[in-house]
N, C-alpha and C positions, 0 to 999 in steps of 0.2 A: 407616412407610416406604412410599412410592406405586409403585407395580407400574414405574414409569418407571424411580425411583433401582435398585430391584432388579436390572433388566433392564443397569444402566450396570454394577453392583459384576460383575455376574458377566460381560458381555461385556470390565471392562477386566483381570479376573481370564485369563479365558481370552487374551488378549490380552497379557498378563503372566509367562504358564507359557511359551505359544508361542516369545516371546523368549529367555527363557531357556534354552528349548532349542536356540535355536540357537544362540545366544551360547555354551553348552557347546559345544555341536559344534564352531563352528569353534575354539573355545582346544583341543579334544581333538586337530582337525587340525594346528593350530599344533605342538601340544608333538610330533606325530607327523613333524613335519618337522622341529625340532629334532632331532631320535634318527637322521637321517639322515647318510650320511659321504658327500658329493658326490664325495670322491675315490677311494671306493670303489667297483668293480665286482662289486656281487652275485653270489651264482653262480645263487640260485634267485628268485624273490618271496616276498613274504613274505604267508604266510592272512589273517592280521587284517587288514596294508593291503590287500590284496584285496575282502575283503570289508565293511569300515568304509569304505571309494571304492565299493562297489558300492552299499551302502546311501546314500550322500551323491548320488550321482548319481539315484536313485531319490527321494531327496529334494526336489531340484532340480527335478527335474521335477514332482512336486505341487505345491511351492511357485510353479512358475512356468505352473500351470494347464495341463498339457499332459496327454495321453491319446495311447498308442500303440496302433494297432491292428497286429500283430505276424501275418504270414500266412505260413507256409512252414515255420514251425518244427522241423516234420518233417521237411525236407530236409535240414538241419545233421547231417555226420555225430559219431557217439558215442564211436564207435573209434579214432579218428584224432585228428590236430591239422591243421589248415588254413590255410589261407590268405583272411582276411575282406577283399572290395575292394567298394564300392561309389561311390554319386556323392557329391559333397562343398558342400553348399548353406548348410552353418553349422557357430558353433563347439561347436551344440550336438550335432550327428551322433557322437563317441565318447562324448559323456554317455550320450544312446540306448542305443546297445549295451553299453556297462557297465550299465547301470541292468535292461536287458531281457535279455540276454545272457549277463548276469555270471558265470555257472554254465559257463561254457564259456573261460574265462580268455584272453579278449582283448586284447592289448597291442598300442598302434602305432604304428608307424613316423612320429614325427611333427615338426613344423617346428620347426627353432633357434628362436624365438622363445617359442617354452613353456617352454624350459629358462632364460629369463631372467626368470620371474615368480614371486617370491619365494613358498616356500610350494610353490604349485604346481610350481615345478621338482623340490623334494627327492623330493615324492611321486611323480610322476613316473619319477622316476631310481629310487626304491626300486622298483617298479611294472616296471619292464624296459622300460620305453619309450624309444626309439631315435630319437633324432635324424638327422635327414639336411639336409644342405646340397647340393639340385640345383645349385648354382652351383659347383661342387667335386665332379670326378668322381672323385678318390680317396677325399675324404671319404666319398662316398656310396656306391662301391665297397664300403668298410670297414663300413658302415652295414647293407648287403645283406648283408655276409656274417657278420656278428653277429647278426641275423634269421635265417639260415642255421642257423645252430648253436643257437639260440636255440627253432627249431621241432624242428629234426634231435636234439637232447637231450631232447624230452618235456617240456620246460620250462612251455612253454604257445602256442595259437596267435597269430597275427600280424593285425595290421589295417595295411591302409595308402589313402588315395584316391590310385586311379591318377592323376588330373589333378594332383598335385602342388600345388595350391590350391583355396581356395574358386571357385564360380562363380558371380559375381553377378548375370550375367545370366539363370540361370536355367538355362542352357541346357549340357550335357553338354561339357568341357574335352576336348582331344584327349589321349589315354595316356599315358602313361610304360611302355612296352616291358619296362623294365629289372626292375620291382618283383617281375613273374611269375616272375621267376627264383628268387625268395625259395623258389615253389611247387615248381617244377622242382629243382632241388638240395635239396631237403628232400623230396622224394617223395611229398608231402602236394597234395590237394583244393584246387581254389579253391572258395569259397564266395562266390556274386555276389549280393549285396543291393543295396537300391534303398530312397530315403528317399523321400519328397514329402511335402510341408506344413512341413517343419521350420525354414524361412527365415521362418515370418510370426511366429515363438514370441518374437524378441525386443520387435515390436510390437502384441502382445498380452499377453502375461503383464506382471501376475498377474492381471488383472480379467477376460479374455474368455480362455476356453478355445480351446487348438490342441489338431487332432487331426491328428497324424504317423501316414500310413502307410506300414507300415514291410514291407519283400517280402525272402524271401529268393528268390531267384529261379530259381536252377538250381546244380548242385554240378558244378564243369567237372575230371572226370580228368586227371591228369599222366603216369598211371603209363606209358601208350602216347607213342610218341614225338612231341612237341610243341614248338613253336617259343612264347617266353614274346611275339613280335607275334602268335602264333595262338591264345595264350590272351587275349590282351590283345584283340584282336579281337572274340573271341565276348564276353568279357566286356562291352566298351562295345556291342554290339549288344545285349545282353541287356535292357541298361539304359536305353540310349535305345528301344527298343521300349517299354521300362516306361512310361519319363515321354512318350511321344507319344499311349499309349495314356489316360494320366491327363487329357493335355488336351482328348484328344475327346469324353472322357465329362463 
């Protein structure tokens, strides 16, 4: 047997095992979403979905050649539950922070449209993640204040992008006022982070490596008296300082 054929058994072997484990994983996902009751509202999350989504999302991102460089780490506080707002440039920015983050139990606040993606919605829903419909001010009233009780109970903290959508241009969306109240009535820390690189991950993975850096950037007090446009302020200043700063270098 020629060094050639050897080189093919054990490249289509490895290539082989590979699949297979994905293929478990996602039937492990599958049957994980099966066990789910959509009509039921949790009262806590559950460890394993936790941490079986944290691993999966860590996955994702090797598989999809990506590299986070992670700065700030230290500013995340340990004591507390928070409030995570950063800029919102892809669908892969909550993969990110579960994957890098995961250890700090981040749920968020995120668009109707993820709860209608089979699968993905049940885990989700088991996860405590909270839909909001901006276009429905009671709905999203009701949204805020289940986030509310959601941090205020110890349960675990909240993520949401202030802009309320992706931005395709690139370029920093004007706020949503409203989300900082999550922070303010829960008496809990905003936590302002900042992504860049993470929009070019779909047109390179899996062959060219992205590298996302990823900032936490400053930890904004609630407990002194605060307006959620004054938090909402520092926060998008924070951030746009971030990405102006990215561009000039």
């Amino acid at each position: 047997m020629s060094d050639l054929e050897i080189f093919s058994i054990i490249l289509l072997s490895i290539v082989g095992v590979v699949l297979a484990y994905v293929i478990c994983h996602v039937l492990t996902l599958v049957i994980m979403a099966l066990c789910v009751d959509m009509k039921r509202e949790y009262a806590r999350t559950n460890k394993f979905y936790e941490r079986f989504l944290n691993y999966t999302a860590w996955l994702i991102l090797k598989f999809s050649n990506v590299k986070v460089v992670l700065r700030g780490r230290e500013k995340i506080p340990t004591d507390t539950r928070f409030l995570y707002v950063a800029n919102h440039l892809s669908n892969f920015d909550p993969i990110i922070v579960r994957a890098i983050l995961g250890n700090y139990d981040i749920n968020f606040i995120s668009k109707p449209q993820n709860f209608k993606i089979p699968v993905l919605k049940q885990l989700i829903h088991r996860m405590k993640f909270l839909p909001i419909d901006r276009d429905n001010a009671r709905s999203s009233l009701k949204t805020l204040n289940k986030a509310i009780e959601y941090v205020k109970n110890d349960e675990g903290s909240m993520g949401v992008y202030p802009e309320g959508m992706r931005s395709k241009s690139g370029d920093l969306l004007p706020f949503h006022d409203g989300v900082f109240k999550v922070a303010i009535k829960a008496n809990v820390p905003v936590v302002v982070g900042c992504m860049i690189g993470q929009e070019k991950i779909k047109k390179r993975a899996p062959f060219r490596r992205t590298i996302v850096y990823f900032d936490i950037l400053e930890v904004l007090p609630t407990k002194e008296k605060v307006s959620s446009h004054e938090l909402s302020e520092k926060a998008r200043t924070l951030i746009e300082n971030k990405l102006n700063e990215s561009k000039e270098s």
